[in-house]
PDB file of N, H, CA, C and O in Angstrom:
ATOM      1  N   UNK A   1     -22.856  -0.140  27.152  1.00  0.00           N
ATOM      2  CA  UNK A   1     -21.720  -0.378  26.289  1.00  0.00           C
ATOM      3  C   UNK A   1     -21.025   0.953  26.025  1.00  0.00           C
ATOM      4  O   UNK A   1     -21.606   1.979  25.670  1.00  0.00           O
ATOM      5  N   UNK A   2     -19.762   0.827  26.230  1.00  0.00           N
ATOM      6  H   UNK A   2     -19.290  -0.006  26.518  1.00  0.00           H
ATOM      7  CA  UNK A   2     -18.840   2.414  25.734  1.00  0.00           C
ATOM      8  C   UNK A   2     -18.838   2.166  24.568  1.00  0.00           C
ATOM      9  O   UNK A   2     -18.841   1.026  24.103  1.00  0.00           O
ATOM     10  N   UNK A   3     -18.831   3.369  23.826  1.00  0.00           N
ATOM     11  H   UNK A   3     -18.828   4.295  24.203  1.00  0.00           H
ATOM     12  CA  UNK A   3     -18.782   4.014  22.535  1.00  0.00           C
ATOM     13  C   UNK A   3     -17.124   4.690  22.351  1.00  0.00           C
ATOM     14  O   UNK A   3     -16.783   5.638  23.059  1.00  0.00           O
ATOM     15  N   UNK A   4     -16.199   4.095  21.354  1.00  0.00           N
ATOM     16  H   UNK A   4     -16.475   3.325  20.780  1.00  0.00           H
ATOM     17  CA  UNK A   4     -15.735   4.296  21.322  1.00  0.00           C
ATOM     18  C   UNK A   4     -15.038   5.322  20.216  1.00  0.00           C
ATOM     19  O   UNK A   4     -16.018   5.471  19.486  1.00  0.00           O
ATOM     20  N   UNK A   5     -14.046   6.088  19.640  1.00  0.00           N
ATOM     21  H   UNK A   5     -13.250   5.967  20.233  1.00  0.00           H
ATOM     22  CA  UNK A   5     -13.817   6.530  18.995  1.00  0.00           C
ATOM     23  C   UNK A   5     -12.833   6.410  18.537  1.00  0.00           C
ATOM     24  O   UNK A   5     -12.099   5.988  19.431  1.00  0.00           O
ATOM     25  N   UNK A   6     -11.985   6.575  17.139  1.00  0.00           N
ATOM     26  H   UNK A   6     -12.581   6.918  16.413  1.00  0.00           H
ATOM     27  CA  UNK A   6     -11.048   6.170  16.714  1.00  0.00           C
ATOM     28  C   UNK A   6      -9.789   7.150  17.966  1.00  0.00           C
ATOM     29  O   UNK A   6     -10.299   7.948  18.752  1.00  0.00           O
ATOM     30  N   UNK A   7      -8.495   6.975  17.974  1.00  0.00           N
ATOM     31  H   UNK A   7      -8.081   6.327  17.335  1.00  0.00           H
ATOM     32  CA  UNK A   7      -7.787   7.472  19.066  1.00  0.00           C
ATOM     33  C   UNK A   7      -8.014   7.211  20.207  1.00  0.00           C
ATOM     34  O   UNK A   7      -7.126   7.684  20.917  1.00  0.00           O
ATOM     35  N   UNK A   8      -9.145   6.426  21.048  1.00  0.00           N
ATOM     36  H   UNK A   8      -9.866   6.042  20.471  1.00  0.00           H
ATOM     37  CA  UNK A   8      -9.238   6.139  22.203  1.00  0.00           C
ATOM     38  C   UNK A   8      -7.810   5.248  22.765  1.00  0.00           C
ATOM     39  O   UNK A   8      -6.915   4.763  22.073  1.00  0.00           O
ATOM     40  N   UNK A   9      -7.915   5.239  23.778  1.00  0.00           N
ATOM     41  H   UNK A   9      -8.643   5.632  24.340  1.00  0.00           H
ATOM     42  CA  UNK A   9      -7.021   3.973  24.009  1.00  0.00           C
ATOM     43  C   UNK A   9      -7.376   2.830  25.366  1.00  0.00           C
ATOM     44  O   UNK A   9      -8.089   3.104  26.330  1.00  0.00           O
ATOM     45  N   UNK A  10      -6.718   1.604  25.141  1.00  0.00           N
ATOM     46  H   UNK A  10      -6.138   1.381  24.358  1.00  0.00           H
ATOM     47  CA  UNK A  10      -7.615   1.126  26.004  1.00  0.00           C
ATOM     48  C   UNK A  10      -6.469  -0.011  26.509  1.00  0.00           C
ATOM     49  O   UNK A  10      -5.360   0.447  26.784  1.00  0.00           O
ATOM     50  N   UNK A  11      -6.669  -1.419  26.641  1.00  0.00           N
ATOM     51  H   UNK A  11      -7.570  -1.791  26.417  1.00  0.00           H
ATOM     52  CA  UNK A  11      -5.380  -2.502  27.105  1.00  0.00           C
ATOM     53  C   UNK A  11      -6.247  -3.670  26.486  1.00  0.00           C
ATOM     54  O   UNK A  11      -7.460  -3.735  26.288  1.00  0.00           O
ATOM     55  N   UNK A  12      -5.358  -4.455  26.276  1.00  0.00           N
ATOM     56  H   UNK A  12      -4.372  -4.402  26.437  1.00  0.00           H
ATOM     57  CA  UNK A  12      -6.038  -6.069  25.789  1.00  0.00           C
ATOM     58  C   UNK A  12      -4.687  -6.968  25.692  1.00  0.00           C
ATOM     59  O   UNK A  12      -3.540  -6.521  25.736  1.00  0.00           O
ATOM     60  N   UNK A  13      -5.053  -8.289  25.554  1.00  0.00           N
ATOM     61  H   UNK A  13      -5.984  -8.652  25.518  1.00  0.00           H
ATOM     62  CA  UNK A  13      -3.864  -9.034  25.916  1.00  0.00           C
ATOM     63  C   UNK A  13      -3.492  -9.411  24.234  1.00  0.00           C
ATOM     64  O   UNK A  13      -4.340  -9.710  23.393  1.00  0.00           O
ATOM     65  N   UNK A  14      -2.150  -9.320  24.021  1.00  0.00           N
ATOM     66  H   UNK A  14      -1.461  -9.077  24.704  1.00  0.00           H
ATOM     67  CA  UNK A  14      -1.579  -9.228  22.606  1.00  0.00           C
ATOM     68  C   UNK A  14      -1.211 -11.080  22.541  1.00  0.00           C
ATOM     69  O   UNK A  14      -0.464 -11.610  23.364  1.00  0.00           O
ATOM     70  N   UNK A  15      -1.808 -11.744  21.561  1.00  0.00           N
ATOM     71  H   UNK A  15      -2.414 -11.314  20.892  1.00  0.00           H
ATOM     72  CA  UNK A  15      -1.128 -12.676  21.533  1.00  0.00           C
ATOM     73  C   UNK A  15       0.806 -12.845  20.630  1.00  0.00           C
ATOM     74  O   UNK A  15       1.648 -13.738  20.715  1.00  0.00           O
ATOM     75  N   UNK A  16       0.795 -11.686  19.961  1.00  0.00           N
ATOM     76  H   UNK A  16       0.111 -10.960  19.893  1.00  0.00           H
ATOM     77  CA  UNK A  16       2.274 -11.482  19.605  1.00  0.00           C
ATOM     78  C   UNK A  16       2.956 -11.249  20.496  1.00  0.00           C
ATOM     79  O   UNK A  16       4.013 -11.857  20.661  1.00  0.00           O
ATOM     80  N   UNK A  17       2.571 -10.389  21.235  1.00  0.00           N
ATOM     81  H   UNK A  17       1.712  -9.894  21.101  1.00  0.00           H
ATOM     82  CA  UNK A  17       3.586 -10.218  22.349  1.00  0.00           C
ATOM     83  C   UNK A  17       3.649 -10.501  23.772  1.00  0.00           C
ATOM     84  O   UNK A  17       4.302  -9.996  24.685  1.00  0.00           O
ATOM     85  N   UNK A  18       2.403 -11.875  23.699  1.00  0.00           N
ATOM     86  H   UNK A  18       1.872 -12.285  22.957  1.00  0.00           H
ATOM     87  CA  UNK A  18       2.039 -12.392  25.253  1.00  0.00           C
ATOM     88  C   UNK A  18       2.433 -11.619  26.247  1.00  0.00           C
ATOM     89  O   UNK A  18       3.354 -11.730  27.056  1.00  0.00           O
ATOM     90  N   UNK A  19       1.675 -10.878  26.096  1.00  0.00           N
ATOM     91  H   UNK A  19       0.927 -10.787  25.439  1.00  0.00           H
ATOM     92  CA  UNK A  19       1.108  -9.823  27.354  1.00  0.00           C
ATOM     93  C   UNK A  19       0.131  -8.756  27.213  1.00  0.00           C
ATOM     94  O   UNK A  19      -0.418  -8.479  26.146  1.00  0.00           O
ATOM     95  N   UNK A  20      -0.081  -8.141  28.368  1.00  0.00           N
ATOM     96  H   UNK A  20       0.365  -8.366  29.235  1.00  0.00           H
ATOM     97  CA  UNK A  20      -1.496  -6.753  28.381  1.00  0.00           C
ATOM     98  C   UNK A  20      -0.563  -6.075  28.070  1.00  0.00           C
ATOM     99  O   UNK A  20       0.508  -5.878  28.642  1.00  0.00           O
ATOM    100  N   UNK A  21      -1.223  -5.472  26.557  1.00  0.00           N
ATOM    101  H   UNK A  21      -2.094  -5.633  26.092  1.00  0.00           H
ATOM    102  CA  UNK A  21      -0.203  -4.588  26.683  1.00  0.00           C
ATOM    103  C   UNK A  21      -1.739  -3.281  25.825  1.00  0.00           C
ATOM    104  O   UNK A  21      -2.841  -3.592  25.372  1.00  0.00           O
ATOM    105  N   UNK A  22      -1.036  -1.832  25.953  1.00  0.00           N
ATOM    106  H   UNK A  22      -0.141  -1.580  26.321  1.00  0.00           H
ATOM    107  CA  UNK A  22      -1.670  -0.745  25.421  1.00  0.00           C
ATOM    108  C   UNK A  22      -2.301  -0.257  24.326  1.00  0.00           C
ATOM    109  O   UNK A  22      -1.557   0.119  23.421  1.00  0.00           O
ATOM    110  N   UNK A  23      -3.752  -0.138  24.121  1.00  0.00           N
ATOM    111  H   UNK A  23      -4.357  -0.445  24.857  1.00  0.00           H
ATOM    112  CA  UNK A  23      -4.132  -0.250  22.677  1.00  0.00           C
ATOM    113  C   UNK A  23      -4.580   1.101  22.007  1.00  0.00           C
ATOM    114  O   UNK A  23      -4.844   2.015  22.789  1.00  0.00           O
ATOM    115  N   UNK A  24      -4.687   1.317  20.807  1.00  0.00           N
ATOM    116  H   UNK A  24      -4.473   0.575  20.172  1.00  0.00           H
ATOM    117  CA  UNK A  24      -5.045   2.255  20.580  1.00  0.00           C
ATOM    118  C   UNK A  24      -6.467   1.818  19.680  1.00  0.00           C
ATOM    119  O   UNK A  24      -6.626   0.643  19.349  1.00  0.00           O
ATOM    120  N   UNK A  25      -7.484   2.890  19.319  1.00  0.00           N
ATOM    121  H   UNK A  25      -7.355   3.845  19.588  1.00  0.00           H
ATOM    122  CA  UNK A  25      -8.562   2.173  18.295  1.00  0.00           C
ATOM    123  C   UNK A  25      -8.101   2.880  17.566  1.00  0.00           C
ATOM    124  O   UNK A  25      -7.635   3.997  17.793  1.00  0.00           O
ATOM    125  N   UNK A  26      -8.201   2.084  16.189  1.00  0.00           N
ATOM    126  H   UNK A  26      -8.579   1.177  16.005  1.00  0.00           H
ATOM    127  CA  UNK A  26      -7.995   2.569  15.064  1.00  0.00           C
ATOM    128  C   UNK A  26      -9.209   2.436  14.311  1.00  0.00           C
ATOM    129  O   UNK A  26     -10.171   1.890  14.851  1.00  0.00           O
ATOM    130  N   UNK A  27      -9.324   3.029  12.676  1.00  0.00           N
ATOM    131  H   UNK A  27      -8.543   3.473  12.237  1.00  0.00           H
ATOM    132  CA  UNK A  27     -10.337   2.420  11.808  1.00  0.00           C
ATOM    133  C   UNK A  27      -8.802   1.603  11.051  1.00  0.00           C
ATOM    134  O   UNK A  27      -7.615   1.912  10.952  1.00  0.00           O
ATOM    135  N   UNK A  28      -9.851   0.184  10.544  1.00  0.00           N
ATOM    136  H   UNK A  28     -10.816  -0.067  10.625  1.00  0.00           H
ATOM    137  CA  UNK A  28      -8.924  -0.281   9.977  1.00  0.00           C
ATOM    138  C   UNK A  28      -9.982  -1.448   9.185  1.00  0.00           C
ATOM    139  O   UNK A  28     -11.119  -1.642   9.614  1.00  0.00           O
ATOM    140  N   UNK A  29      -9.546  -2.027   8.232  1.00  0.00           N
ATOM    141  H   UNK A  29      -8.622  -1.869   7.883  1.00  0.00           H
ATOM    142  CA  UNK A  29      -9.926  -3.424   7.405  1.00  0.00           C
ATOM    143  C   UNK A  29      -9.396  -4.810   8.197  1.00  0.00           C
ATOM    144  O   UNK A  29      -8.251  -5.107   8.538  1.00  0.00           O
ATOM    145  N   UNK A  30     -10.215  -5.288   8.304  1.00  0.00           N
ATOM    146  H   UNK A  30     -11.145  -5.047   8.027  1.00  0.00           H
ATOM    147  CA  UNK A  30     -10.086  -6.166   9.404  1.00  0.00           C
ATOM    148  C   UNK A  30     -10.266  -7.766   9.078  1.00  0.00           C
ATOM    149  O   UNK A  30     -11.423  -8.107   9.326  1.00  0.00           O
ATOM    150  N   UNK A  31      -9.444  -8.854   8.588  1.00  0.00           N
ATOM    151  H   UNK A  31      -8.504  -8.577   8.386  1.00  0.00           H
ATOM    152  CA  UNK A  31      -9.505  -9.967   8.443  1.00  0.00           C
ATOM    153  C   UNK A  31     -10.641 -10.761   9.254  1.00  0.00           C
ATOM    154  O   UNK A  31     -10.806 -10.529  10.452  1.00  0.00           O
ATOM    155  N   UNK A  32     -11.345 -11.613   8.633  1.00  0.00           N
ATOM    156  H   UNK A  32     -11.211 -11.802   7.660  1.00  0.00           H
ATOM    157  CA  UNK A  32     -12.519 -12.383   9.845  1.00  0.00           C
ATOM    158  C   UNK A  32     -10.833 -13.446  10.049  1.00  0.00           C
ATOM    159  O   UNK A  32      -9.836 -13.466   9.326  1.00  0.00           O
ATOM    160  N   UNK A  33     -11.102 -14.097  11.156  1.00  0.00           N
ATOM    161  H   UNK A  33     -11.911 -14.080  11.743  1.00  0.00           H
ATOM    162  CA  UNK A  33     -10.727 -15.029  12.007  1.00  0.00           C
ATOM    163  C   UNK A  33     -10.065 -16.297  10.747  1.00  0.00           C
ATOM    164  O   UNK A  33      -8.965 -16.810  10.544  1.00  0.00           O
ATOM    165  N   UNK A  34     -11.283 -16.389  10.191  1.00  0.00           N
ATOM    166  H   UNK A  34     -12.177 -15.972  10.355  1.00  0.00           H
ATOM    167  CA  UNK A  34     -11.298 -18.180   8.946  1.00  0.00           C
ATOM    168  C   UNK A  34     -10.331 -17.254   7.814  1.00  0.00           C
ATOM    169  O   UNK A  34      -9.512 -17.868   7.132  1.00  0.00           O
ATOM    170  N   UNK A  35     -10.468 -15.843   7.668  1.00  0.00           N
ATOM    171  H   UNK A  35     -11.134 -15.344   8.222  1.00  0.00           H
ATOM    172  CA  UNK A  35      -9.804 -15.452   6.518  1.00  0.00           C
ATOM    173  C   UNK A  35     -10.968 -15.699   5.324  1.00  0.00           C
ATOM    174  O   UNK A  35     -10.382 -15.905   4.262  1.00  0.00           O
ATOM    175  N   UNK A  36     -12.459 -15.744   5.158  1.00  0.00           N
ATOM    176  H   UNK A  36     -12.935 -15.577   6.021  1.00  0.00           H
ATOM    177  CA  UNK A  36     -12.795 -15.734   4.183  1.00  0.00           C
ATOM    178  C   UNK A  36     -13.598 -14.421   3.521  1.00  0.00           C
ATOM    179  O   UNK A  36     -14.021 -14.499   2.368  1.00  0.00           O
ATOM    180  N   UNK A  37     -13.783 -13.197   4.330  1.00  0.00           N
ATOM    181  H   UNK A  37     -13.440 -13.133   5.267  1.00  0.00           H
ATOM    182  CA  UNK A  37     -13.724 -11.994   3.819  1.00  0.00           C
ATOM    183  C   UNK A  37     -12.678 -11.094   4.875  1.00  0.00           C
ATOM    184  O   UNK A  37     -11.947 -11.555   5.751  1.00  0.00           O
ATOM    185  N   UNK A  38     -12.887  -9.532   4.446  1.00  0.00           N
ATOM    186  H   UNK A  38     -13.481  -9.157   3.734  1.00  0.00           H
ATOM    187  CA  UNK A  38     -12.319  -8.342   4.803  1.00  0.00           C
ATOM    188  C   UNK A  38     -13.990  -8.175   5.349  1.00  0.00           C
ATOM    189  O   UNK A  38     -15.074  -8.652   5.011  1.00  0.00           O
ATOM    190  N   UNK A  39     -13.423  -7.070   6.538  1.00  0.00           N
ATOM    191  H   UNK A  39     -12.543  -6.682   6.813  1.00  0.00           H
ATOM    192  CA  UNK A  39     -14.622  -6.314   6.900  1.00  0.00           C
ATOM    193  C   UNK A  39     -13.701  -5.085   6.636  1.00  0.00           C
ATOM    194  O   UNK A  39     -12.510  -5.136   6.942  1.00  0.00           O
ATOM    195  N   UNK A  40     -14.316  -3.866   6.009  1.00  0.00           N
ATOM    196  H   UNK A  40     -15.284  -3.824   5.761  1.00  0.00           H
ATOM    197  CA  UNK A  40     -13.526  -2.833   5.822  1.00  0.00           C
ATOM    198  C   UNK A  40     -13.770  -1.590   6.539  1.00  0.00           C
ATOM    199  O   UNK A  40     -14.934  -1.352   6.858  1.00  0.00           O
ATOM    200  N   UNK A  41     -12.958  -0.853   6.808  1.00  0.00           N
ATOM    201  H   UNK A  41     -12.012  -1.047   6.549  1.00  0.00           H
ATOM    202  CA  UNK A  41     -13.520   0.391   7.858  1.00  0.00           C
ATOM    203  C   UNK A  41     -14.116   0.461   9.121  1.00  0.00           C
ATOM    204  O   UNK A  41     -14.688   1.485   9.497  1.00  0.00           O
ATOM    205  N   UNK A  42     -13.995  -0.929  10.065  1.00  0.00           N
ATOM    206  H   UNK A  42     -13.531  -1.761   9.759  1.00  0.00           H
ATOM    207  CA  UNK A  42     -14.173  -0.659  11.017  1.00  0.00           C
ATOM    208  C   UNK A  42     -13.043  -0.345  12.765  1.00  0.00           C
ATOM    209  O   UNK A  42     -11.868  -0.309  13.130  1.00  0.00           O
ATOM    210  N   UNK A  43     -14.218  -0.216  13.221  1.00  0.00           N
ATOM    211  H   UNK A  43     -15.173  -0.245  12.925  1.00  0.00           H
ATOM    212  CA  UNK A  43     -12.481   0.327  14.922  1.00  0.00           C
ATOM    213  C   UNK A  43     -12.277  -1.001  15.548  1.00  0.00           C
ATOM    214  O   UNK A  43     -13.210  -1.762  15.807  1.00  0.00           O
ATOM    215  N   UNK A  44     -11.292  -1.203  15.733  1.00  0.00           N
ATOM    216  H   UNK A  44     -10.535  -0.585  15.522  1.00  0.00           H
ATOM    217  CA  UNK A  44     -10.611  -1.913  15.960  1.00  0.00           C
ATOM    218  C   UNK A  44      -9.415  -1.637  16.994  1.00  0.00           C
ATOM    219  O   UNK A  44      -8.718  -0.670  16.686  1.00  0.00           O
ATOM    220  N   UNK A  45      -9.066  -2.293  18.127  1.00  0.00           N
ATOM    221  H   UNK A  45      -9.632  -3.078  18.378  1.00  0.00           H
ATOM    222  CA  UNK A  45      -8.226  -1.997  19.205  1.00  0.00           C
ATOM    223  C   UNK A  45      -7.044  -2.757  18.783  1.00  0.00           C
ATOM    224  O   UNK A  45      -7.016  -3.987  18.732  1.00  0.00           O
ATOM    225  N   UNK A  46      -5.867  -1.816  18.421  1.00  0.00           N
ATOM    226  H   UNK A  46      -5.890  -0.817  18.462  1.00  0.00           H
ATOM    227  CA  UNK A  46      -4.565  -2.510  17.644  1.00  0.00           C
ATOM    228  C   UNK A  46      -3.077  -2.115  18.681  1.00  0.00           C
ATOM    229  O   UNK A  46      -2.630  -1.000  18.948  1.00  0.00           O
ATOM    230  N   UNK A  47      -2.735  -3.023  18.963  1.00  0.00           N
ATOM    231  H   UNK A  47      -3.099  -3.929  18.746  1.00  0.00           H
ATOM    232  CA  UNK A  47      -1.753  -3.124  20.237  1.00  0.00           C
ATOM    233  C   UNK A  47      -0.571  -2.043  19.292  1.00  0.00           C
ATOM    234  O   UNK A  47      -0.059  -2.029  18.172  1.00  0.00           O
ATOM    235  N   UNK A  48      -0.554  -1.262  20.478  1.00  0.00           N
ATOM    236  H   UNK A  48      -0.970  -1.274  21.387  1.00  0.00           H
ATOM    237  CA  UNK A  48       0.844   0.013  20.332  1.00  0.00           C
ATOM    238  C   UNK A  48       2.549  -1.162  20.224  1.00  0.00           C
ATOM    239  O   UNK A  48       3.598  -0.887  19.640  1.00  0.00           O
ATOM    240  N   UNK A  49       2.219  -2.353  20.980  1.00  0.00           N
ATOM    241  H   UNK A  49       1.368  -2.576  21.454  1.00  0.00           H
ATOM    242  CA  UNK A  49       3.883  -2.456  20.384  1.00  0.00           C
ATOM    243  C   UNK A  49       4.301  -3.065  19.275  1.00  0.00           C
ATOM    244  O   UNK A  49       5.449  -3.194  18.849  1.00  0.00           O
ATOM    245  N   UNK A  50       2.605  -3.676  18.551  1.00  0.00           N
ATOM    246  H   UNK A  50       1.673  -3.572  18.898  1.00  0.00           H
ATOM    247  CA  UNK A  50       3.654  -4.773  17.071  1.00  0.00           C
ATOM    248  C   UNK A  50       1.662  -4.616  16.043  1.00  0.00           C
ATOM    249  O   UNK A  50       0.952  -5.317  15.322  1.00  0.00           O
ATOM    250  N   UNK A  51       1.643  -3.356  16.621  1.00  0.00           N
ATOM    251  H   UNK A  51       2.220  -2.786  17.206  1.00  0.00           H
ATOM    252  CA  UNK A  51       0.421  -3.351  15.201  1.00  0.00           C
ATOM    253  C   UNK A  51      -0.595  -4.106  14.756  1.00  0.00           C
ATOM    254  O   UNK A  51      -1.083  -4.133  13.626  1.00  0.00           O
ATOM    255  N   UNK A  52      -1.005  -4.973  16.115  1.00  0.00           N
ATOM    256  H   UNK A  52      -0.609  -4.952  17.033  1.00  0.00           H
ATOM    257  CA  UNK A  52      -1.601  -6.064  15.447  1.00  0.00           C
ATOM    258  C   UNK A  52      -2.992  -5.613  15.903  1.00  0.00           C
ATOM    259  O   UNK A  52      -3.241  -4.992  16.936  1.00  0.00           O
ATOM    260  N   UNK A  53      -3.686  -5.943  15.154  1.00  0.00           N
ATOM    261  H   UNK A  53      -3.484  -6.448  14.315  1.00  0.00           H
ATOM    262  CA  UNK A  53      -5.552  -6.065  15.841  1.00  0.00           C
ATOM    263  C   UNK A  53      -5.508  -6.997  16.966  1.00  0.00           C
ATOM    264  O   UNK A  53      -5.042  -8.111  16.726  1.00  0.00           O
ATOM    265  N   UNK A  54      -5.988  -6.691  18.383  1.00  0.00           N
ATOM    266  H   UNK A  54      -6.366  -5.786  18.578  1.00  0.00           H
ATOM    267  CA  UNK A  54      -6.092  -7.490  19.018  1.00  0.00           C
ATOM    268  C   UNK A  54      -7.718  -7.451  19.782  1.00  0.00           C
ATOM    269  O   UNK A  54      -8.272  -8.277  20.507  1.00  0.00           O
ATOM    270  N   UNK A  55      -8.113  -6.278  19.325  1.00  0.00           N
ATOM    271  H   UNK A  55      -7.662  -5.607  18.736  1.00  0.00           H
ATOM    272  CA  UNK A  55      -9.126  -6.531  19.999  1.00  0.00           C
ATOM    273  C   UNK A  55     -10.174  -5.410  18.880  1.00  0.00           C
ATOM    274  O   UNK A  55      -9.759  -4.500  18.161  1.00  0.00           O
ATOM    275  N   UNK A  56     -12.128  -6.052  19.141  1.00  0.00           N
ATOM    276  H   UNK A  56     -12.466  -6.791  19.725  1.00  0.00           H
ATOM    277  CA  UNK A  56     -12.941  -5.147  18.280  1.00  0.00           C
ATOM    278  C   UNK A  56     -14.000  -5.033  19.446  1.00  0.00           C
ATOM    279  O   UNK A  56     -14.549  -5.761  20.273  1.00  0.00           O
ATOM    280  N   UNK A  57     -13.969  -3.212  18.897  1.00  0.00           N
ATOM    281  H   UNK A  57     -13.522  -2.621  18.226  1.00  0.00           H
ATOM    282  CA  UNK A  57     -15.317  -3.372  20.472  1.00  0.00           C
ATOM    283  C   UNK A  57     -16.999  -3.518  19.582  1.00  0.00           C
ATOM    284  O   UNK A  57     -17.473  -3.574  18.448  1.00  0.00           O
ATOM    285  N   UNK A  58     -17.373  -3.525  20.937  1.00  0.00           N
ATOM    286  H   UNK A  58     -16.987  -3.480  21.859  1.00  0.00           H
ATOM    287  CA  UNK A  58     -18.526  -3.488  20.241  1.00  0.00           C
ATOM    288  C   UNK A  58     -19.660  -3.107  19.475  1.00  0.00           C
ATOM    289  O   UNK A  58     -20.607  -3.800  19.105  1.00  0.00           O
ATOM    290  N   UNK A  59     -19.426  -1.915  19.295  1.00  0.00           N
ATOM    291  H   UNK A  59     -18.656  -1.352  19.596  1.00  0.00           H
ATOM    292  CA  UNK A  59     -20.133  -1.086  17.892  1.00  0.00           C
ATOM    293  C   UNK A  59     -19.812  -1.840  16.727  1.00  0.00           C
ATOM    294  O   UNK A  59     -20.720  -2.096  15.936  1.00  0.00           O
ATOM    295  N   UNK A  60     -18.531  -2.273  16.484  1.00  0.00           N
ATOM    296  H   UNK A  60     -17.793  -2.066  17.127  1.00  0.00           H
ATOM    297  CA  UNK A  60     -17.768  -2.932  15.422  1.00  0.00           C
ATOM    298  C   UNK A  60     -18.649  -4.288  14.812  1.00  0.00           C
ATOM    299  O   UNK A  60     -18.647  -4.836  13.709  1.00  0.00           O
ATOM    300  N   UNK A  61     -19.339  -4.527  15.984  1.00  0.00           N
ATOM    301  H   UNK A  61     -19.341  -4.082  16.879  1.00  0.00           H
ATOM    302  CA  UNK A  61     -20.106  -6.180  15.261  1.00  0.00           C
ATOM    303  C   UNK A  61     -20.917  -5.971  14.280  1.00  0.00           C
ATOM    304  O   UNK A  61     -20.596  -6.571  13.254  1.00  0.00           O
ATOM    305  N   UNK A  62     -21.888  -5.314  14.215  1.00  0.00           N
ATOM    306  H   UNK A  62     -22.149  -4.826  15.048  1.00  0.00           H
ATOM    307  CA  UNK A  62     -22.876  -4.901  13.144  1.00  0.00           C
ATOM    308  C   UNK A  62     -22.249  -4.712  11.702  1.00  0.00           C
ATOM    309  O   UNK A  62     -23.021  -4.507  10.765  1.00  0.00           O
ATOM    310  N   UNK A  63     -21.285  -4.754  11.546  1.00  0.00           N
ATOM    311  H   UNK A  63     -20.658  -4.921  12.307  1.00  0.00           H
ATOM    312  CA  UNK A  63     -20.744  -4.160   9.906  1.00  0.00           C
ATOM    313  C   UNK A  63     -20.198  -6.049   9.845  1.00  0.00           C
ATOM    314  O   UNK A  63     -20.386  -6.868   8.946  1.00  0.00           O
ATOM    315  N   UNK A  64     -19.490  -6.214  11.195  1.00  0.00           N
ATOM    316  H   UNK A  64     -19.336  -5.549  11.925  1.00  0.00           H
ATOM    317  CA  UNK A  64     -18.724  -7.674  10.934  1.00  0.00           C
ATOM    318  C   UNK A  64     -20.076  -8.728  10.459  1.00  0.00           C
ATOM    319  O   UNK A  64     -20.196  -9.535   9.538  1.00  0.00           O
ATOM    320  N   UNK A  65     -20.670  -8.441  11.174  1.00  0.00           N
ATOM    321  H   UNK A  65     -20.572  -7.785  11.923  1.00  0.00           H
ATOM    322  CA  UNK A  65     -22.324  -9.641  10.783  1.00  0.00           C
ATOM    323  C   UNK A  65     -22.477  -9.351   9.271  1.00  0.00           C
ATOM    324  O   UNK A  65     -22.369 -10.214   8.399  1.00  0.00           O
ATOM    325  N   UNK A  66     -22.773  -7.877   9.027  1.00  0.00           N
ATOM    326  H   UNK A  66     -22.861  -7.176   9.735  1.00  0.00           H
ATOM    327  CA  UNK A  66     -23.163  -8.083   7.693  1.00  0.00           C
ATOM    328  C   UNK A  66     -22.363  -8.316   6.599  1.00  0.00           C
ATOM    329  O   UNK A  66     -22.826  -8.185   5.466  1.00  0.00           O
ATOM    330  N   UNK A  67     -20.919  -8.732   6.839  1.00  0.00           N
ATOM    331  H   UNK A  67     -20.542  -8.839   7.759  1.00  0.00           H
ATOM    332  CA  UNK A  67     -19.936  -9.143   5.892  1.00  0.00           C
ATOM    333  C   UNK A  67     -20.187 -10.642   6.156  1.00  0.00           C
ATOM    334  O   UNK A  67     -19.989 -11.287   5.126  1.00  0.00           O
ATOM    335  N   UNK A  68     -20.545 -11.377   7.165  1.00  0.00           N
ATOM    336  H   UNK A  68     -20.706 -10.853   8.002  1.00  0.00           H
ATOM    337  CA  UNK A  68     -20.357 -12.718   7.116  1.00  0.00           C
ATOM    338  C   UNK A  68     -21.728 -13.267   6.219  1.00  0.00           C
ATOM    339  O   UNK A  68     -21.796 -14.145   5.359  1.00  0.00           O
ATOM    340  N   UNK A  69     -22.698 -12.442   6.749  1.00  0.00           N
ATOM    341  H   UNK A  69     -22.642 -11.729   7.448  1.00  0.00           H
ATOM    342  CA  UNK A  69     -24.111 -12.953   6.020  1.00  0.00           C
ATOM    343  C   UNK A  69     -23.860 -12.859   4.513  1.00  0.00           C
ATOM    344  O   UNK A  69     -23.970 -13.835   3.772  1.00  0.00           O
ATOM    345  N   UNK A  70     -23.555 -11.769   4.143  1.00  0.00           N
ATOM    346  H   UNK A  70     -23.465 -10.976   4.746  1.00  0.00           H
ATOM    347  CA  UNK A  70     -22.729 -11.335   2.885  1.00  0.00           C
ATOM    348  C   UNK A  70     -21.661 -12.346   1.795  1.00  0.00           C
ATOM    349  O   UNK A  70     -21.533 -12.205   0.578  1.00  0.00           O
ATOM    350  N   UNK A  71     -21.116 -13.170   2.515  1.00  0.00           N
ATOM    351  H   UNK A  71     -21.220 -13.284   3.503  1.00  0.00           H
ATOM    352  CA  UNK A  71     -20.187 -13.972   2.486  1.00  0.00           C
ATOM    353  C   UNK A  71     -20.979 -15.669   2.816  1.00  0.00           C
ATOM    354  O   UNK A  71     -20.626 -16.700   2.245  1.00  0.00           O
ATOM    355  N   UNK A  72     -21.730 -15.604   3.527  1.00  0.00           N
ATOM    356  H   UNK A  72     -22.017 -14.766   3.991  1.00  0.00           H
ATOM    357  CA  UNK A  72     -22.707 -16.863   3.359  1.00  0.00           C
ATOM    358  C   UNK A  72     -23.655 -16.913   2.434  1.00  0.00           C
ATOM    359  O   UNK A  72     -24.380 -17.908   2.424  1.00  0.00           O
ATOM    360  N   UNK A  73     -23.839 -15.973   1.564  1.00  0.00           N
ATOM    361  H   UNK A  73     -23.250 -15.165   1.572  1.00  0.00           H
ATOM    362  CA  UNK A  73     -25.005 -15.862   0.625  1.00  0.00           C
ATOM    363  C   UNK A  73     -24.919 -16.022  -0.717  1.00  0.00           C
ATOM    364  O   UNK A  73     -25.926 -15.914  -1.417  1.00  0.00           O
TER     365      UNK A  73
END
């Protein structure tokens, strides 16, 4: 698994702007999917043309798990 760092950059497909388009990682607070917590401070791959999170690698899961368990409890 690559290890990534905030400033990396990488590609993923944007659903705002239906297409591959260029990402950068950021740290950022990160909505779950359902919207029923924040995961806060983690990297996150956020498309250069409309800001959106489009993609989380995988170091990122471990903080996301323990907000959901967190949130189921």
């Amino acid at each position: 698994m690559s290890e990534y760092k905030s400033g990396d950059k990488s590609k993923a497909i944007c659903p705002e702007c239906e297409a591959v388009v260029s990402t950068t990682i950021e740290v950022r607070d990160v909505v779950l999917d359902d919207g029923s917590a924040i995961v806060p401070g983690i990297l996150a791959g956020v498309c250069d043309r409309c800001d959106m999170v489009v993609s989380i690698p995988g170091q990122s899961t471990p903080a996301i798990k323990q907000v959901i368990v967190q949130t189921q409890s």
